[in-house]
C-alpha positions as CSV (number, residue, x, y, z in Angstrom):
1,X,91.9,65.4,-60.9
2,X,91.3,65.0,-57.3
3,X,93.1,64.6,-54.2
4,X,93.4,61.8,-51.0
5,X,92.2,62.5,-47.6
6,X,96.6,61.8,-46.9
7,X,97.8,64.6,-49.2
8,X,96.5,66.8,-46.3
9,X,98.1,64.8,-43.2
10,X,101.4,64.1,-42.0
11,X,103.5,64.4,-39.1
12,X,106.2,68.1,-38.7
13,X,110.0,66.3,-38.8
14,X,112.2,68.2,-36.3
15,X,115.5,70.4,-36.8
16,X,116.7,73.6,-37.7
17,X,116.6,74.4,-41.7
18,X,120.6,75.9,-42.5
19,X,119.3,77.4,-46.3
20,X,118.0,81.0,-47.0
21,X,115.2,82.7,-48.4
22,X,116.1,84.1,-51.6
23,X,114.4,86.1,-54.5
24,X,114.8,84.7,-57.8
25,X,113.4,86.6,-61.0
26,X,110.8,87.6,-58.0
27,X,109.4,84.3,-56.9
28,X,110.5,83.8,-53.3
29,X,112.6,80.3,-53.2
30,X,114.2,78.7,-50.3
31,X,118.0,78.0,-51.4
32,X,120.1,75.6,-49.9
33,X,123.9,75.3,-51.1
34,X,126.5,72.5,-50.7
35,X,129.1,73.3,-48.7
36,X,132.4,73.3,-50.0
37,X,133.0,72.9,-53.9
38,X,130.0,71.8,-55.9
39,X,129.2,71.9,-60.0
40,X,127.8,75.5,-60.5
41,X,125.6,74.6,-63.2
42,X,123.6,71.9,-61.9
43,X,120.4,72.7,-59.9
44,X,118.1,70.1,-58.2
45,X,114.5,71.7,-58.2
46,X,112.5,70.6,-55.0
47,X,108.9,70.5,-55.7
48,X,107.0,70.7,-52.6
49,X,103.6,69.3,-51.8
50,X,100.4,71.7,-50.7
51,X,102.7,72.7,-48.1
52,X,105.6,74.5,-49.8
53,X,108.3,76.5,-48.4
54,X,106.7,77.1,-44.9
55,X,106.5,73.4,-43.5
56,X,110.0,72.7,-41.8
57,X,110.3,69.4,-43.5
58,X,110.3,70.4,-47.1
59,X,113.3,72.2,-46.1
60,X,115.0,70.5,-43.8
61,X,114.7,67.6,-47.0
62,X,116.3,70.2,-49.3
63,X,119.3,70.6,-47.3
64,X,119.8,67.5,-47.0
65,X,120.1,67.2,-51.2
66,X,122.3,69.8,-51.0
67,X,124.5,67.7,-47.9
68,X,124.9,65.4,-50.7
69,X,126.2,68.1,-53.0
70,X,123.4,69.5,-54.8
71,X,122.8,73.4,-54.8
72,X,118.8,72.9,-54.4
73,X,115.9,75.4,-55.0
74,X,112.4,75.4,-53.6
75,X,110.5,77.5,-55.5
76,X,107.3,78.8,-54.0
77,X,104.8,78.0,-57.1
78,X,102.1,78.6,-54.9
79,X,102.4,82.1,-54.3
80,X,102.2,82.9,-50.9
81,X,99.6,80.6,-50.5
82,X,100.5,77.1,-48.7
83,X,98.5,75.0,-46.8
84,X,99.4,75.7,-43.1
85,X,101.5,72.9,-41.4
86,X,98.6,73.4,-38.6
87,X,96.5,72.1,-41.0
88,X,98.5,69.0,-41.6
89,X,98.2,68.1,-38.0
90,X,94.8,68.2,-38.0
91,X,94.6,66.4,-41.3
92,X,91.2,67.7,-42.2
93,X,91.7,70.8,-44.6
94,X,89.4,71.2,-47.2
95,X,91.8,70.9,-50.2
96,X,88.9,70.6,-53.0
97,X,88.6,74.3,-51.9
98,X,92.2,75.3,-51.7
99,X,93.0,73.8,-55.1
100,X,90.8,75.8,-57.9
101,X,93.1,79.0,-57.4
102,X,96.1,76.8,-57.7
103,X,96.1,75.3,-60.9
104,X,98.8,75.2,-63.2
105,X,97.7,78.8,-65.0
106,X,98.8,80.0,-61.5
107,X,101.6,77.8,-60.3
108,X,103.5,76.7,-63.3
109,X,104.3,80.1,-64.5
110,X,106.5,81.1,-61.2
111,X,108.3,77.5,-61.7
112,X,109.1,78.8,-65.2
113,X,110.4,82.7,-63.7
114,X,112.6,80.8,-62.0
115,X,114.0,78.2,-64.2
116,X,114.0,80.9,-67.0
117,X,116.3,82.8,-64.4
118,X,118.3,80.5,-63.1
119,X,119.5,79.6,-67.3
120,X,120.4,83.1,-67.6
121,X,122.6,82.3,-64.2
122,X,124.4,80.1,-65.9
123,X,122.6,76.8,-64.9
124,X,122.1,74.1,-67.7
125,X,121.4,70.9,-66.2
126,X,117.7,70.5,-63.7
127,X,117.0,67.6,-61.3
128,X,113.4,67.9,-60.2
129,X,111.9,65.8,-57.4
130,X,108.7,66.2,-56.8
131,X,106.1,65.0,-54.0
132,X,102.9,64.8,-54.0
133,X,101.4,67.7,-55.5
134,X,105.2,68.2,-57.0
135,X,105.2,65.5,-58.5
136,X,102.8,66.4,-61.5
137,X,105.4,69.3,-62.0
138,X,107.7,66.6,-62.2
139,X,106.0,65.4,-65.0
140,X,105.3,68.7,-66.7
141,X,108.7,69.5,-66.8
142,X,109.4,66.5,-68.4
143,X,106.9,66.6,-70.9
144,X,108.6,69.6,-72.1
145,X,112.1,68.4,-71.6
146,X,113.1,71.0,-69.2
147,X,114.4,68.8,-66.8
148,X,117.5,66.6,-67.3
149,X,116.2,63.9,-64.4
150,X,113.5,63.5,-62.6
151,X,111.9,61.5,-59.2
152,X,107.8,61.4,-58.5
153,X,107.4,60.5,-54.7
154,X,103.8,59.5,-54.3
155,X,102.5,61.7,-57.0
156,X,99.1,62.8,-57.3
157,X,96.9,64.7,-60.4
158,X,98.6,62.1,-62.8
159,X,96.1,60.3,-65.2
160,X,96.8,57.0,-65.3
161,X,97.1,55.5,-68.4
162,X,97.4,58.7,-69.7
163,X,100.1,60.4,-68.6
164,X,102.6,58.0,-68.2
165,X,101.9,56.9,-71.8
166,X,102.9,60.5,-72.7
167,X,105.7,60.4,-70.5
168,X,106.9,57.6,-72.9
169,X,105.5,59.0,-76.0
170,X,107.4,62.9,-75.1
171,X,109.9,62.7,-73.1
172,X,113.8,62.0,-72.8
173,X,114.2,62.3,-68.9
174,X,114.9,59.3,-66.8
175,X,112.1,59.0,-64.1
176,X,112.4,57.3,-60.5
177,X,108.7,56.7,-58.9
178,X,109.2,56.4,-55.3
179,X,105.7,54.1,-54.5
180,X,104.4,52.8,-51.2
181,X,101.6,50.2,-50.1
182,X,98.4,53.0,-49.8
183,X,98.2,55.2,-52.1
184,X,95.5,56.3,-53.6
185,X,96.9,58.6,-56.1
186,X,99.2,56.2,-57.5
187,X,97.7,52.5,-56.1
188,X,99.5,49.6,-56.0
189,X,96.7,48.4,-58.7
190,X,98.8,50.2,-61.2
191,X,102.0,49.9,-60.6
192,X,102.5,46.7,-62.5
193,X,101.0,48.7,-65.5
194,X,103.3,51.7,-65.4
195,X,106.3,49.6,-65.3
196,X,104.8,48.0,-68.3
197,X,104.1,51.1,-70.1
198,X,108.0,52.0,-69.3
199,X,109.2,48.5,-70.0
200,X,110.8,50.0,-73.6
201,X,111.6,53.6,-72.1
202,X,115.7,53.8,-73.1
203,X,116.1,56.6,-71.0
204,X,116.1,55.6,-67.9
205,X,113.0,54.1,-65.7
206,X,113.2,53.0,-61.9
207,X,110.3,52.1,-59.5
208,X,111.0,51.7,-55.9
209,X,108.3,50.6,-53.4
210,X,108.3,50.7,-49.9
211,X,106.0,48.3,-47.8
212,X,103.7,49.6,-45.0
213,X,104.0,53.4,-46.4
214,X,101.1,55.7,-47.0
215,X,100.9,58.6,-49.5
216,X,103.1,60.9,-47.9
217,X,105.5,58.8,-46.5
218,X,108.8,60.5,-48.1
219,X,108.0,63.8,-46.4
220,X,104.9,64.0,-44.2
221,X,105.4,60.2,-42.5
222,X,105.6,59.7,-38.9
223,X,108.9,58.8,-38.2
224,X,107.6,57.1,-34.9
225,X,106.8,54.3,-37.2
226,X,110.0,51.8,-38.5
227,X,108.4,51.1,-41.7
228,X,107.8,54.5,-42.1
229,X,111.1,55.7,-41.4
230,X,112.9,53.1,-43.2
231,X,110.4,54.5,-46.8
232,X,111.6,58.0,-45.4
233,X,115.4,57.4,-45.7
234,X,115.1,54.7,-48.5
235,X,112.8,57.3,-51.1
236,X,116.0,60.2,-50.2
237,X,118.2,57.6,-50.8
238,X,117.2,56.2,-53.8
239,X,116.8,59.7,-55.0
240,X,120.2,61.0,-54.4
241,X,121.3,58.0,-55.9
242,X,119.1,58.8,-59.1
243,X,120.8,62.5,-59.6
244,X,124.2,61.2,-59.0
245,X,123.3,58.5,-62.0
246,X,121.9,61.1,-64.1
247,X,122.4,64.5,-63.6
């Protein structure tokens, strides 16, 4: 498994996060709730990329799920540990470094104190989007069925044909793969091949693909940039429009 030279670059999105920092079963999470009425027992899990909880876009992306009325919940699975946003400005972290003290025996088992916890609050129905480095947790989760839905934008650590075969083979969630024109982690050289490998998935399979985009593009892109913006807003969209199909 191994990561892009984009997965440590992007561009910090302005505005003012409106959620909170909450503990749940001891994991710090940022929360962000629908206003008004909303169904108590759905949750939307936002998996971040190396950048978690601390870069403003991750939450200012997780409000806006919840503007569209779900209560979302960004767990920090990398415990205490993100890459600094000053980093992604600079775009030259050393993330083969970072990455060995954050594999899944360290991040997955917060993700699962707080899904555990939040079952026991009387949620029974998970969304999970995922980007980037989330986006293997995406998969994960459905592997084991956890999740009810489930949307990959520009995913990296997937195994290709491996894990999408297992996907097929394991799981019953439907999947959106938000893709893009460079991307390394998931190229455009198999894209054709995973929506062949999903052709006779009955649960649900969508692959959007947004021209001119780089890995990153959903939550790290520079806005400055049309085509960039336009993959931006289309990648939320098509995602809200997922959970209200599915979840």
């Amino acid at each position: 498994m191994s990561f892009c030279k984009d997965c440590v670059k992007g561009v910090t999105h302005e505005g003012t996060p409106t959620g909170k920092i909450e503990q749940i079963a001891g994991v710090e999470c940022y929360v962000a709730t629908p206003e008004g009425d909303y169904p108590k027992n759905k949750v939307v899990l936002f998996l971040p990329d190396v950048f978690g909880i601390p870069l403003v876009n991750n939450k200012l992306l997780a409000d806006d799920f919840a503007k569209n009325g779900f209560k979302t919940i960004l767990p920090d699975y990398l415990n205490g540990d993100a890459i600094p946003a000053a980093e992604m400005e600079a775009g030259n972290f050393d993330i083969q470094k970072w990455f060995p003290s954050h594999g899944q025996d360290a991040t997955r088992p917060p993700l699962d104190k707080v899904i555990a916890a939040l079952k026991d609050a009387g949620v029974t129905d998970f969304g999970a989007t995922g980007y980037c480095f989330g986006g293997r947790y995406v998969f994960d989760l459905a592997f084991d069925n956890v999740i009810k839905v489930g949307v990959a934008s520009h995913p990296s650590l997937l195994k290709f044909p491996d894990d999408f075969e297992k996907y097929v083979a394991t799981s019953k969630t439907p999947l959106l793969i938000n893709s893009c024109t460079n991307d390394s982690m998931f190229p455009k050289e198999v894209h054709e091949g995973t929506d062949a490998i999903f052709a006779k998935f009955e649960h649900g399979y969508k692959r959007e693909y947004f021209d001119g985009c780089s890995h990153g593009f959903a939550v790290r892109g520079d806005l400055s940039d049309p085509k960039v913006k336009a993959g931006k807003e289309g990648a939320f969209v098509s995602a809200v429009e997922w959970f209200l199909k599915y979840l």
